[in-house]
C-alpha positions in Angstrom: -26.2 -31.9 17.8 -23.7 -30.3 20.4 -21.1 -30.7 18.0 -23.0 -29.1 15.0 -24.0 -25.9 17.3 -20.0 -25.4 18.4 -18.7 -25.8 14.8 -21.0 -23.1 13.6 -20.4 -20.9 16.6 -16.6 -21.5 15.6 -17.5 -20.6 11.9 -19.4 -17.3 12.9 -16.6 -16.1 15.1 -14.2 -17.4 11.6 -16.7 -15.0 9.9 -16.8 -11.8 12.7 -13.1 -12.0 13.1 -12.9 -10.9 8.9 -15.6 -8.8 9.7 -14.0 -6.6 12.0 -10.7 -6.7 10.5 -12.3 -5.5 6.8 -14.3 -2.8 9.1 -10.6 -1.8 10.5 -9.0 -1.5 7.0 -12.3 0.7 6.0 -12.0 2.9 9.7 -8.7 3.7 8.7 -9.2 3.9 4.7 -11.7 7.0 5.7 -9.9 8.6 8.4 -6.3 8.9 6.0 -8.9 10.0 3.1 -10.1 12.9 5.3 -6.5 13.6 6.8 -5.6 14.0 2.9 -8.7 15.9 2.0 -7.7 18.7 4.8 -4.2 18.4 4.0 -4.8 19.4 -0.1 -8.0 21.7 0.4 -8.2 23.4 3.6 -5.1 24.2 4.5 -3.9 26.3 1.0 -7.2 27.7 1.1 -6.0 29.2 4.6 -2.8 30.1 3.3 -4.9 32.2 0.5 -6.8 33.8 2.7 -3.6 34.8 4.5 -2.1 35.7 1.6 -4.9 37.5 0.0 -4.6 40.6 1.6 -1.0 40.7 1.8 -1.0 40.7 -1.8 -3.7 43.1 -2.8 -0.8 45.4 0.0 1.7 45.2 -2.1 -1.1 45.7 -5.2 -1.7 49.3 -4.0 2.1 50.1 -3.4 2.7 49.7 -7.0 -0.5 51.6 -7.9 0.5 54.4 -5.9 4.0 54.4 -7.3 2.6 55.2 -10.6 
């Protein structure tokens, strides 16, 4: 009896070990998705909104050339 209860506390602690490890792979699976996702979309849509303005500047200057 002994025996049986040790093998399948060694088996769930088998199991909890894979567990944890597929949890790890998924942690960091989510955090380098949202590192990307900030990378691609939030950062050029900064840049436009830096950019916006310097272009509708130089815009004007051409209008009032003409």
């Amino acid at each position: 009896m002994e025996e049986e209860t040790l093998k399948k506390i060694k088996e769930q602690d088998e199991k909890l070990e894979k567990i944890y490890q597929s949890v790890e792979k998924t942690r960091k699976y989510f955090l380098w998705t949202f590192i990307v996702t900030i990378v691609v979309i939030i950062l050029p849509l900064l840049g436009v909104l830096f950019l916006i303005p310097k272009i509708l500047g130089m815009y004007s200057d051409v209008l009032n050339v003409f």
